[in-house]
N, C-alpha and C positions, 0 to 999 in steps of 0.2 A: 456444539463444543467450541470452546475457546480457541482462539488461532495462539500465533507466536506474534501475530498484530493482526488488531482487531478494531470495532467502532470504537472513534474517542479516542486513537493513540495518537500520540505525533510524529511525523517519520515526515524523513528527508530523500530524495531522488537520488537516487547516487548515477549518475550518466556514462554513456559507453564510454566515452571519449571527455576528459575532464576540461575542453573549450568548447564543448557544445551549451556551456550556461554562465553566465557572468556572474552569479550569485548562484550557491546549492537552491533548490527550492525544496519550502517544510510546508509543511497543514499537517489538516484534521482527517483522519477516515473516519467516512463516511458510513460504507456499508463493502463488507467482502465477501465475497461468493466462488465461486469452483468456477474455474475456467470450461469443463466439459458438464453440461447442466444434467446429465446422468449420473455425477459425482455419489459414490456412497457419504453422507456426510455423517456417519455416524464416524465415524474416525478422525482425529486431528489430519491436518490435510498438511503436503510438503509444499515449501515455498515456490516449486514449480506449477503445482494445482491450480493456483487461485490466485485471484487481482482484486483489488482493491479499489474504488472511488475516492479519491485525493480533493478535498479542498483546498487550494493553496493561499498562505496568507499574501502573499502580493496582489493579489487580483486577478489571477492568471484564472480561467475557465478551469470550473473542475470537471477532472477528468478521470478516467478506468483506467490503471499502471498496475502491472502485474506486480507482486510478491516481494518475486525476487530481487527487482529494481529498486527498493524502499530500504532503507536504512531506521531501526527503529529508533527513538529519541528520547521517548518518554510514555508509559505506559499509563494507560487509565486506570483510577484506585477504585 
């Protein structure tokens, strides 16, 4: 089932603390999956469930950020 952001979207970090990044950082997802790998996935899942694999376009290591941290930007058609 399709998330609320899924592979292919573009989404931004939004940070605890708005001087913890000198620049927002955006990419690509990658791949999202259920934080508890018992997860029923037959159900759309809440942006506290599940994280997501972040490419990011600076160069920065991608990396697994949960959900709820992500800001969505642009949706895959």
């Amino acid at each position: 089932m399709r998330q609320d952001i899924d592979t292919g979207d573009l989404v931004q970090v939004l940070p605890a603390r708005p001087e913890e990044f000198q620049k927002p950082l955006t990419g690509y997802v990658l791949e999202s999956k259920a934080i508890n790998s018992n997860y029923n996935t037959d159900r759309k899942m809440h942006p506290d469930e599940y994280h997501c694999k972040v490419r990011f376009m600076n160069g920065e290591e991608t990396r697994w950020i949960r959900r709820k941290w992500l800001k969505l930007l642009s949706k895959v058609s």
